[in-house]
C-alpha positions as CSV (number, residue, x, y, z in Angstrom):
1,X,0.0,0.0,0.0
2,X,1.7,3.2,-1.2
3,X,2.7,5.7,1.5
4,X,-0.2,8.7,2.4
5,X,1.4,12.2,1.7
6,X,2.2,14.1,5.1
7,X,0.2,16.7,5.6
8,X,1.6,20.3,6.5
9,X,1.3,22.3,9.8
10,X,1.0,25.4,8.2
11,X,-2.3,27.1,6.6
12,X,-2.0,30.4,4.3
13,X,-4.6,32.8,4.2
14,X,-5.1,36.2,2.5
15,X,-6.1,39.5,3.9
16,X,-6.7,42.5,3.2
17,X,-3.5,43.6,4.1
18,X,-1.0,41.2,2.8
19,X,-0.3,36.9,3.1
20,X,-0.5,35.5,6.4
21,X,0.8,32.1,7.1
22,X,0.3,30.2,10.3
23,X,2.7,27.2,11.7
24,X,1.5,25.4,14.6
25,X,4.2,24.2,16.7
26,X,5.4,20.7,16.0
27,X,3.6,18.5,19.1
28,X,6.1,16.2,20.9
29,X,4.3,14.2,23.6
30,X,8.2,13.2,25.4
31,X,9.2,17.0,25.5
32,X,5.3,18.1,27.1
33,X,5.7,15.2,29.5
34,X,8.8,16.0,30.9
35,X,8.2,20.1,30.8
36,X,5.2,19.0,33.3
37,X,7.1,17.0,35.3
38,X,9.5,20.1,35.9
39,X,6.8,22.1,36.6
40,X,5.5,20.0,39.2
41,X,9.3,19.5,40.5
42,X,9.7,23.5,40.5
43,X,6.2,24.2,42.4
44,X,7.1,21.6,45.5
45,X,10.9,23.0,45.5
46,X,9.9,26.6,44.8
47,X,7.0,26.3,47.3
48,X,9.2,24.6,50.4
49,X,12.1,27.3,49.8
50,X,9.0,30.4,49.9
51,X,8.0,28.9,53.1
52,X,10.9,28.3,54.9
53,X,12.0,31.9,53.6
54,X,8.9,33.2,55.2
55,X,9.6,31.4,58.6
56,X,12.6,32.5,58.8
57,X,12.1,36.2,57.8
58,X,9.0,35.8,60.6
59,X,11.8,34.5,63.1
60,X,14.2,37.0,62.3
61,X,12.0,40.1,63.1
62,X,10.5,38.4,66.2
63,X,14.1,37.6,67.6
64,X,16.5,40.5,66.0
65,X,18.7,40.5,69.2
66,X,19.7,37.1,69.1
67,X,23.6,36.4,68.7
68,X,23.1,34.7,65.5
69,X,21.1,37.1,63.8
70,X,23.7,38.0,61.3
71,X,24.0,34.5,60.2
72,X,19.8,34.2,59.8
73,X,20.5,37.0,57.6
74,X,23.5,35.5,55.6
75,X,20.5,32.1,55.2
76,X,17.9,34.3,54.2
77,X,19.8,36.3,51.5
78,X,20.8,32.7,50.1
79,X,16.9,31.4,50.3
80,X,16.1,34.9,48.7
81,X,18.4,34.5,45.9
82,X,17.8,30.7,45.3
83,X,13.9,31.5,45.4
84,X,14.4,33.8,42.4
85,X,16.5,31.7,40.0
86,X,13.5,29.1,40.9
87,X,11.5,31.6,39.4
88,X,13.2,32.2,36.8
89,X,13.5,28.9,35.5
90,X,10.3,28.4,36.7
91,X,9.2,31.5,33.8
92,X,11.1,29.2,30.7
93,X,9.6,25.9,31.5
94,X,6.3,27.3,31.7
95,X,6.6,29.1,28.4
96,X,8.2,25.6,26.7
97,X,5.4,23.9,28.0
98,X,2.9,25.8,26.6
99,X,4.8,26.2,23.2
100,X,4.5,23.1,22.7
101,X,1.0,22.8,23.7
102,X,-0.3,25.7,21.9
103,X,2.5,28.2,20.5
104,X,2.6,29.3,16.7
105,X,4.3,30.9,14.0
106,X,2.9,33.4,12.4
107,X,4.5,34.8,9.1
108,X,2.9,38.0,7.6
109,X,3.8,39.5,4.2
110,X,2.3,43.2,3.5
111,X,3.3,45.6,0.8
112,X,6.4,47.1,2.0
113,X,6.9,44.4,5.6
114,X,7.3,41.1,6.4
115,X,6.6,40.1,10.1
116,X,7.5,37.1,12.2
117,X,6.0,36.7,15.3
118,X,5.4,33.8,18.0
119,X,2.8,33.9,19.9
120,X,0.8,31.6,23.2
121,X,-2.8,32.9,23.9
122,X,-2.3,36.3,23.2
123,X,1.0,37.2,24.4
124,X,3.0,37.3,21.4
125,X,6.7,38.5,20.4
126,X,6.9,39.9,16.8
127,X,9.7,41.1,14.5
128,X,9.2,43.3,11.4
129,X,11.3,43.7,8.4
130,X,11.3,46.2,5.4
131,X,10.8,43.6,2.7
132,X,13.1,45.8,0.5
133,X,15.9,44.5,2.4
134,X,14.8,41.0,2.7
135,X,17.1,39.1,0.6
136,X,17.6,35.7,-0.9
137,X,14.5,33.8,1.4
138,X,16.1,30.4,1.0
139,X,15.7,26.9,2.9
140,X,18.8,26.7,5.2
141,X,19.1,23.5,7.2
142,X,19.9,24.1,10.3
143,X,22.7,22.8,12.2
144,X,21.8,19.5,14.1
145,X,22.7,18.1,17.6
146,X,25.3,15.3,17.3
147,X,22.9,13.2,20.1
148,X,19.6,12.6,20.5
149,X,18.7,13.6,23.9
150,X,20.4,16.9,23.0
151,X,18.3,17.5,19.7
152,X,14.5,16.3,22.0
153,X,15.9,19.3,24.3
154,X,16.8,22.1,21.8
155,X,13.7,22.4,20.1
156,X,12.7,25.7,20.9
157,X,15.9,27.1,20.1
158,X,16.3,30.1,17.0
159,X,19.1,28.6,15.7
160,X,16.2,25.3,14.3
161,X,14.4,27.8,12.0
162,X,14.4,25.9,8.4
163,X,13.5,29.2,6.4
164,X,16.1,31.6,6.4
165,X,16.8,35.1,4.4
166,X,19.4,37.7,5.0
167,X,18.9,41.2,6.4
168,X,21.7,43.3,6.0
169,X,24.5,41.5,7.8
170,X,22.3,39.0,9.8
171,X,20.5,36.0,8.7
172,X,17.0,35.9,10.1
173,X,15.3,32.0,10.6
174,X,12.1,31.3,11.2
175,X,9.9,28.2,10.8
176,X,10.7,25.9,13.7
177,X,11.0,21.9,13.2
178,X,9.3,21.5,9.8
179,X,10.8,19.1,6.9
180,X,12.4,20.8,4.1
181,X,9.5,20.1,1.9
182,X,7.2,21.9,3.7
183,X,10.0,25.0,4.2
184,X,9.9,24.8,0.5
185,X,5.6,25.4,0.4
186,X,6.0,28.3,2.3
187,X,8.6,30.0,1.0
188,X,6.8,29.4,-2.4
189,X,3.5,30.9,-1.0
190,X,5.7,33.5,0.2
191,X,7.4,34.7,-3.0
192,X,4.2,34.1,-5.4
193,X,2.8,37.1,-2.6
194,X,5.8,39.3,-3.3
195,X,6.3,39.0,-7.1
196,X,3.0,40.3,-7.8
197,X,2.3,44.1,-8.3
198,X,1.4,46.1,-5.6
199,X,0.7,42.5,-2.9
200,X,-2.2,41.1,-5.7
201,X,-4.0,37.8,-4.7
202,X,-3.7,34.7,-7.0
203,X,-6.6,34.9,-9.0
């Protein structure tokens, strides 16, 4: 039985205002499992270290004339410190986890701009370029992770973008974990968009 085509993750659509196309993140049950798992790691630890900083902040007013007052200090600035790199950690696994769960792409072509933006719920970060300078919009296979374990891990990294076109001096990637075939659709929706007069849709 012959092999069923793969399907894309993206979807194009046309507005008013230019080519929009949409790239769902690529869904990999091992990576969500183990982002939750961390998140339920980082609540207990995060949690035990806010409540014995609390206790101990609590003690240390109660009893500030006690001899060892300057050391309840030293272990307070230390649980103070380790409570906000928890946090902070805390802040990238939770925005992994929901990448993966519900993150996007989101690649808009006008007239004179071409935008790329990632976005979860409605927070979104986007990045706009004067499409006069965007040149050569190429597929450009990124560099891959000599191990396995290190390639499940990086997946959310900039450097995994499979579309790539240079901007002055830099290169700009986008389009995160999709085959080159796929790369290929989009840049092809991408440049039929641009090569028309004045942003036309396909008739």
């Amino acid at each position: 039985m012959p092999i069923k085509p793969t399907p894309p993750r993206h979807t194009v659509r046309y507005l008013d205002n230019g080519l929009q196309v949409t790239l769902s993140s690529k869904k990999n049950y091992f990576r969500i499992v183990w982002y939750g798992l961390c998140l339920l790691m980082w609540g207990y630890m995060t949690g035990i270290i806010a409540y014995v900083l609390a206790l101990m902040v609590i003690s240390s007013i109660a009893f500030a004339s006690e001899p060892n007052g300057s050391l309840t200090l030293i272990v307070i600035g230390f649980l103070f410190i380790a409570l906000v790199v928890l946090i902070w950690m805390g802040v990238a696994v939770i925005y992994s986890f929901l990448w993966q769960l519900i993150g996007k792409e989101v690649i808009l072509v006008s007239h004179d701009v071409l935008s790329i933006s990632r976005q979860i719920f409605r927070w979104k970060k986007v990045f706009e370029y004067l499409l006069a300078n965007v040149v050569d919009l190429r597929v450009s296979i990124p560099q891959r992770f000599p191990f396995a374990l290190l390639r499940i891990f990086s997946g959310s990294s900039k450097q995994k973008g499979m579309i790539a076109f240079d901007y002055g001096a830099k290169t700009i990637r986008f389009g995160f974990e999709i085959e080159e075939a796929e790369a290929k659709q989009i840049i092809s929706a991408l440049q039929q968009y641009i090569s028309k007069p004045h942003g036309d849709q396909p008739s």
